[in-house]
C-alpha positions, 0 to 999 in steps of 0.5 A: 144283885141288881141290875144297875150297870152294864156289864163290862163286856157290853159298857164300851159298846154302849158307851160308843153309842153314846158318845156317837149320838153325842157326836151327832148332836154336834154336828147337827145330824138329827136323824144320826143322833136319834138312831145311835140313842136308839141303838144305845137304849136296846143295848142298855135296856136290861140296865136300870141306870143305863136305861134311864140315861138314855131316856133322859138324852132322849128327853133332852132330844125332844126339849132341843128340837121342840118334839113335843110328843118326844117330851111327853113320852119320854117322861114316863119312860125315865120312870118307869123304865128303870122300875121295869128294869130292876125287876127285869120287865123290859121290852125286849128290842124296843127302841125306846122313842115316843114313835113306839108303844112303850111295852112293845118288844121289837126284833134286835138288829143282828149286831146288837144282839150279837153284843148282847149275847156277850152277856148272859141273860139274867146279868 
C-alpha cells in the first residue's frame, strides 16, 4: 500500500495544523503561519500528498511575502518530497523550510512525536 494519506488517527491533528496556518495567514501573523506549516509538514512528512500539500503552501508562503529563497527551495522539495516519501525517505523531524537542508532529520517536539506515535512506523 502506499503511503499517500494520513492515517485517520493523525489527519484531524494534521488538518489543524493547517487550518491554523490558514488562520494565521488571515490574520497577517507571518511568524504564526510559518511555524503551524512547519509543524503540519513533521506531521505529514511520512505522507506523499500531505507532504506535498505542505511544500505547496510553503511555496505560496514564499510567493506572498516575496521570500525568494523560500520559492526556490521549495520547488525541489514539491518534488521530491513526495518521491521521498513513497518510498519512505524522508527526514525525519525537519521542518520542511528553505532555512534548513532539505535531507537533515531534526529532533520532533515532544507533542507532535507523541501524535506520531498514534501511528505505527511503516503506516
Amino acid at each position: 500500500m502506499l503511503p499517500l494519506h494520513v492515517p485517520a488517527p493523525l489527519r484531524p491533528y494534521y488538518e489543524a495544523e493547517l487550518a491554523a496556518a490558514t488562520a494565521a495567514r488571515h490574520a497577517r501573523d507571518r511568524t504564526t503561519e510559518w511555524r503551524h506549516l512547519e509543524r503540519a509538514h513533521i506531521l505529514g512528512q511520512r505522507w506523499a500528498l500531505a507532504h506535498t500539500a505542505v511544500h505547496l503552501r510553503m511555496l505560496g508562503y514564499g510567493l506572498r511575502y516575496g521570500a525568494a529563497r523560500e520559492v526556490l527551495g521549495q520547488v525541489p522539495r514539491v518534488v521530491f518530497g513526495f518521491l521521498g516519501s513513497l518510498v519512505g525517505r524522508v527526514p525525519v523531524g525537519n521542518t520542511g523550510g528553505a532555512n534548513v537542508p532539505a535531507e537533515k532529520p531534526m529532533p520532533i517536539p515532544a507533542d507532535l512525536q507523541a501524535l506520531l506515535s498514534l501511528v505505527p512506523p511503516g503506516r
